[in-house]
C-alpha positions, 0 to 999 in steps of 0.5 A: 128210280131207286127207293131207300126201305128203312127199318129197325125203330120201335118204342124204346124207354129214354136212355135206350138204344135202337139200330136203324138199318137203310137199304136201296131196292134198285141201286147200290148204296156205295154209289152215293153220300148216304144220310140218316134224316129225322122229322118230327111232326110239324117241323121239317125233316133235317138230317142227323148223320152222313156218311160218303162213299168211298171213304167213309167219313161221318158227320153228325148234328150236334144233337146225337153226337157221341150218341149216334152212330152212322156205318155201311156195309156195302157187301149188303147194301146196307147203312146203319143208324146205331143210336144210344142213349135216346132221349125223347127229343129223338122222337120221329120218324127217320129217312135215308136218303142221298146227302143232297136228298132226291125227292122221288128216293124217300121211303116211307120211313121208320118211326121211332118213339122214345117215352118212359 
């Protein structure tokens, strides 16, 4: 079964940037819709950004519009969650998974803490 392996995040100062990277061991991403999730501790995980395949349309929360910024790259099997302007609100930890996300596919995540 495939599993998504995110990495990239780390502490960053409010108003910085990060670049999330999302890659599949088993499958090729170009099979599916691929969204950016983030969960916060307590609340449920919700999604941030999409992206279909083949066509690359994005769509995003009203929170990280403007600010966020979802891409693939399938010669690398890749998708990308660039993000500037973090604020603290930004703070969890970020999954990708398929738009209508498998349950068995989630990774462990990549934590992102954004505080001054």
């Amino acid at each position: 079964q495939a599993q998504f392996v995110e990495s990239g995040g780390g502490l960053v100062q409010p108003g910085g940037s990060l670049r999330l990277s999302c890659t599949s061991s088993v499958t090729n991403v170009n099979f599916y819709n691929i969204a950016w999730y983030r969960q916060v501790s307590g609340k449920q995980r919700e999604l941030v950004a999409e992206i279909t395949s083949p066509h690359g349309r994005t769509t995003y929360v009203d929170s990280v519009k403007g600010r966020f910024t979802i891409a693939s790259d399938y010669a690398k099997n890749m998708v990308y969650l660039q993000m500037n302007n973090l604020g603290v609100d930004d703070t969890g930890g970020y999954y990708c998974n398929a738009d209508v996300p498998i349950s068995s596919w989630w990774g462990v995540g990549t934590q992102v803490t954004v505080s001054s």
